[in-house]
C-alpha positions as CSV (number, residue, x, y, z in Angstrom):
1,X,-1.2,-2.1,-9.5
2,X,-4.5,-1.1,-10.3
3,X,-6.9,1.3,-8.4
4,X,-9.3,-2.0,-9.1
5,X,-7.0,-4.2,-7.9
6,X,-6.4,-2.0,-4.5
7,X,-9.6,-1.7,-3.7
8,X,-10.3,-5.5,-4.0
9,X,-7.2,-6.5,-2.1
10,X,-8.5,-3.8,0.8
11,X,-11.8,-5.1,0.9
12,X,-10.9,-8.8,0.4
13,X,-8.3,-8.1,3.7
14,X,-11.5,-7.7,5.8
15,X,-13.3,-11.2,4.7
16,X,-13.0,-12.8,8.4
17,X,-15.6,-9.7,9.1
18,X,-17.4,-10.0,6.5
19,X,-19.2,-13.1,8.0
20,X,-20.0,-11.2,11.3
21,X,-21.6,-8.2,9.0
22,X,-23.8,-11.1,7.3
23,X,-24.9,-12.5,10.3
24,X,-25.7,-8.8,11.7
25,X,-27.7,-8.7,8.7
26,X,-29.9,-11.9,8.5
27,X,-30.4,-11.1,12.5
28,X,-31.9,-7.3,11.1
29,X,-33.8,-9.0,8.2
30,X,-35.4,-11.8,11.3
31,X,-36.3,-9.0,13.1
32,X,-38.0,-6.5,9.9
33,X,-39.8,-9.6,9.1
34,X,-41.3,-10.2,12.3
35,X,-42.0,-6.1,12.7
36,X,-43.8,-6.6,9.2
37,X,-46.1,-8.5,11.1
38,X,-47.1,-5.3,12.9
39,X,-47.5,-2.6,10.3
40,X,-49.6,-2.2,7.6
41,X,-49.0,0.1,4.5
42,X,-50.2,3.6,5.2
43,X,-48.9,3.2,8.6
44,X,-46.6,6.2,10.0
45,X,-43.8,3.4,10.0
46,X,-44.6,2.1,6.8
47,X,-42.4,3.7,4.8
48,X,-39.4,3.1,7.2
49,X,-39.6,-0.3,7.1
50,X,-39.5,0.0,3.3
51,X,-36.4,1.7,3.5
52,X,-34.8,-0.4,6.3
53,X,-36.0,-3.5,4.0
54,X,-33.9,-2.0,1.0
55,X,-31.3,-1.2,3.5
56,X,-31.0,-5.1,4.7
57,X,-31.4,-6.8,1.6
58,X,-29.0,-4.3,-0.2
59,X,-26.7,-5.3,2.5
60,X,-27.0,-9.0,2.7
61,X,-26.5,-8.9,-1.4
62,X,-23.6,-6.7,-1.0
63,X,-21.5,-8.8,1.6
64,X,-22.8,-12.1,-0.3
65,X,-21.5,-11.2,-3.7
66,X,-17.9,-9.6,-1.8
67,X,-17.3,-12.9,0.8
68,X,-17.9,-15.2,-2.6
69,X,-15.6,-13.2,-4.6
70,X,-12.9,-12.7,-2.0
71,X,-12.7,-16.8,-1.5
72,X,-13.1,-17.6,-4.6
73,X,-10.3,-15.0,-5.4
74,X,-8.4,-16.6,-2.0
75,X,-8.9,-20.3,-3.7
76,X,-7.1,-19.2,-7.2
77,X,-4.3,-17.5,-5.4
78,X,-3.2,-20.7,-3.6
C-alpha cells in the first residue's frame, strides 16, 4: 500500500468529524463576517481578521474537498 493510499484511508477514517469541523467553521466564518462589520482597513485588527479570514475559508475549502472525497471514495467501495 501506498504512502497516498495511507494517508487517505487515515483521514477518510475521521469523516463522521469532519462535519463537526465544517460546522465549527461556517459558525467562525458567521461570526468574522459580522466582526467585519466593525473594523475598517487600517484598523489595529485589520490585519487579523485578514488572516483569520484566510484561516476560515482555507478551512472550510479543505474539509469540503476531504468530506466529498472520502464519500465519494465510501460510495465506490460498496
Amino acid at each position: 500500500m501506498s504512502k497516498t493510499s495511507s494517508l487517505l484511508d487515515l483521514l477518510c477514517a475521521h469523516r463522521p468529524q469532519m462535519k463537526v469541523a465544517l460546522g465549527v467553521l461556517i459558525a467562525c466564518a458567521l461570526l468574522l463576517g459580522l466582526s467585519a462589520l466593525f473594523v475598517s482597513p487600517g484598523d489595529d485588527a485589520w490585519f487579523i481578521l485578514v488572516i483569520d479570514g484566510v484561516l476560515v475559508v482555507g478551512g472550510i475549502g479543505f474539509f469540503s474537498v476531504a468530506y466529498w472525497y472520502c464519500t465519494k471514495r465510501a460510495m465506490n467501495e460498496s
